[in-house]
C-alpha positions as CSV (number, residue, x, y, z in Angstrom):
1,X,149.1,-99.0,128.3
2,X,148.1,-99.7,131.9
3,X,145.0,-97.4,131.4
4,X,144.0,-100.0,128.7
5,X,144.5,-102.8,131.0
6,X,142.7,-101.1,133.6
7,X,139.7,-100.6,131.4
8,X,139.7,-104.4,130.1
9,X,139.8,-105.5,133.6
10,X,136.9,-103.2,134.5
11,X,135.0,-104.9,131.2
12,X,135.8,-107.9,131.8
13,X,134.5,-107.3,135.7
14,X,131.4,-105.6,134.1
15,X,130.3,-108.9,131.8
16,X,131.1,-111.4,135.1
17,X,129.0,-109.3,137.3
18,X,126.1,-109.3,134.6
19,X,126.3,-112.7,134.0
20,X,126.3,-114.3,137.2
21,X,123.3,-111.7,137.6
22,X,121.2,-112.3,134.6
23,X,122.1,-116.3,135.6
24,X,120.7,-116.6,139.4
25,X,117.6,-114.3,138.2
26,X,117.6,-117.1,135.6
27,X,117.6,-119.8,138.5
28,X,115.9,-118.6,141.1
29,X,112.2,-119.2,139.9
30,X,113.2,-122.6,139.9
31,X,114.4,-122.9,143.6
32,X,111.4,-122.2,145.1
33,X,108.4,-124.4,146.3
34,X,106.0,-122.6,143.9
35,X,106.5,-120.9,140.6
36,X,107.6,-117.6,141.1
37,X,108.7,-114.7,138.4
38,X,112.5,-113.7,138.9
39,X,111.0,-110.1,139.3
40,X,108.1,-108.6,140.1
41,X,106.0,-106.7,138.0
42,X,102.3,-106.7,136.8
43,X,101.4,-108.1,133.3
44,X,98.0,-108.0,132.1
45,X,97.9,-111.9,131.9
46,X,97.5,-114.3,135.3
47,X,101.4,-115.5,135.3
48,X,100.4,-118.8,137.4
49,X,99.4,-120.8,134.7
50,X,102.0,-122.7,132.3
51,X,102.0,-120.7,128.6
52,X,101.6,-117.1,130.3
53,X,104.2,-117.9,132.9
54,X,106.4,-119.4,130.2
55,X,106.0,-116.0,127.8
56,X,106.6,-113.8,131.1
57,X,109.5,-115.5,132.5
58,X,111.3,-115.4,129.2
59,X,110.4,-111.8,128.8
60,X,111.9,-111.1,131.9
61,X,115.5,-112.9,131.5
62,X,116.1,-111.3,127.9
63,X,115.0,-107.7,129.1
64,X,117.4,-108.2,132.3
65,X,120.1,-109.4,130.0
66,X,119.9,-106.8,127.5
67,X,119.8,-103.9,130.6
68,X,122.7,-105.0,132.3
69,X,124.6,-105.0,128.6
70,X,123.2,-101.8,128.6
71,X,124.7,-100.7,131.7
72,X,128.2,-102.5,130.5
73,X,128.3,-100.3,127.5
74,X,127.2,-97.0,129.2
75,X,129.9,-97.9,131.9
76,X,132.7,-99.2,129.4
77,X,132.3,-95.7,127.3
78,X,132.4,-92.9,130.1
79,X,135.3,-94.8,131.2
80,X,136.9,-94.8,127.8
81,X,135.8,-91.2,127.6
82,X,137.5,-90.3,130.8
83,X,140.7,-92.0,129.6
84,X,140.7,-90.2,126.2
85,X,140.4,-86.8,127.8
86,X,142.8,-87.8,130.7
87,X,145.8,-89.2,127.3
88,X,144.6,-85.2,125.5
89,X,145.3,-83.1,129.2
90,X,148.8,-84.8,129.5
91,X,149.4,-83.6,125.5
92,X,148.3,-80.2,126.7
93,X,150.5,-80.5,129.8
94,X,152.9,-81.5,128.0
95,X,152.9,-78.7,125.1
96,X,152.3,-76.3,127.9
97,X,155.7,-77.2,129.5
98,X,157.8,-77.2,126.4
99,X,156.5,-74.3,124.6
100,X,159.4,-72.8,124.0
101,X,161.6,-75.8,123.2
102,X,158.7,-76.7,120.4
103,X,158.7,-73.1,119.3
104,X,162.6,-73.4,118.9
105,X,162.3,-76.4,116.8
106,X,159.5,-74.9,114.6
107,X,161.8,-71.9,114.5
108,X,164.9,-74.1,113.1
109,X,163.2,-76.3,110.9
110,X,161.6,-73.0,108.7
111,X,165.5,-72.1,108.7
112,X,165.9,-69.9,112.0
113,X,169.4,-70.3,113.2
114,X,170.4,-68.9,116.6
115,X,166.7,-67.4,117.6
116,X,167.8,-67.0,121.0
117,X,170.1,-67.5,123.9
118,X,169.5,-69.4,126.6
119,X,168.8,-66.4,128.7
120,X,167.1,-64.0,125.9
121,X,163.8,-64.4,124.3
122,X,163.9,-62.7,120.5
123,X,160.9,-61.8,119.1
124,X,160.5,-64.2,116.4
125,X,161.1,-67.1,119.1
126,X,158.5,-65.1,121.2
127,X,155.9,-64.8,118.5
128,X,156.2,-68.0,117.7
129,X,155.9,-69.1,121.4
130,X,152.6,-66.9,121.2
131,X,151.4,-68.5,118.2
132,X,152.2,-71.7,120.2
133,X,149.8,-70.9,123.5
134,X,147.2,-70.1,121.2
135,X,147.4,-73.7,119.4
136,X,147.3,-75.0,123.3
137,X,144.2,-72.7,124.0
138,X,142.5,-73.7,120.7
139,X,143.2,-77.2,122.2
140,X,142.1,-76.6,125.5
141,X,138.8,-76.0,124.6
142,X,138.5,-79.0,122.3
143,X,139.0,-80.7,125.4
144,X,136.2,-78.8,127.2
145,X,133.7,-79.4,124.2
């Protein structure tokens, strides 16, 4: 749960930082003693006179604003990704670490009584546990992929 906070926070950081951007390039043209693009760039058209600048400077604020939510969304979904694989490596770690209690369980629920000690391994209980380390292997490299 504090994963998913920390990612709404970063989204939520992500849209304030693009639009305060996309809002002073929206501004700044107008600040200055001349008429000025918010960017530079060459367009086949002289800029300085009042339709073409009008067509340019529009062109520029909606291809900013649509490349920083871009960037938001690239950002947003590798760090989504990153949490996913991070919840699927504690599963792992966590079916690495109890192997043998779940191979117990699987072992008791099919009927299994008394498989093993505390101290002895049988070798149902240690097939099964086998059996078990290749589900985590098969689920290692889903991770990987």
């Amino acid at each position: 749960m504090a994963r998913f906070i920390t990612l709404r926070i970063s989204l939520s950081s992500f849209w304030g930082a693009c639009l305060c951007t996309c809002s002073f390039w929206a501004i700044y043209p107008f600040t200055l003693k001349e008429l000025q693009l918010p960017l530079a760039g060459w367009f086949p058209f002289d800029t300085t006179k009042s339709p073409n600048f009008e067509i340019a400077y529009v062109f520029q604020i909606y291809t900013a604003t649509l490349n920083g939510i871009s960037n938001i969304s690239i950002d947003t979904l590798m760090s989504s990704l990153i949490m996913v694989i991070c919840a699927q490596l504690n599963i792992l770690n966590d079916s690495l670490r109890n192997i043998r209690l779940f191979a117990e369980a699987e072992l008791d629920q099919a009927g299994f009584t008394n498989v093993a000690d505390r101290d002895e391994i049988s070798p149902r209980l240690q097939y099964t546990m086998n059996r078990k380390l290749v589900e985590c292997i098969v689920h290692h490299r889903c991770i990987l992929e």
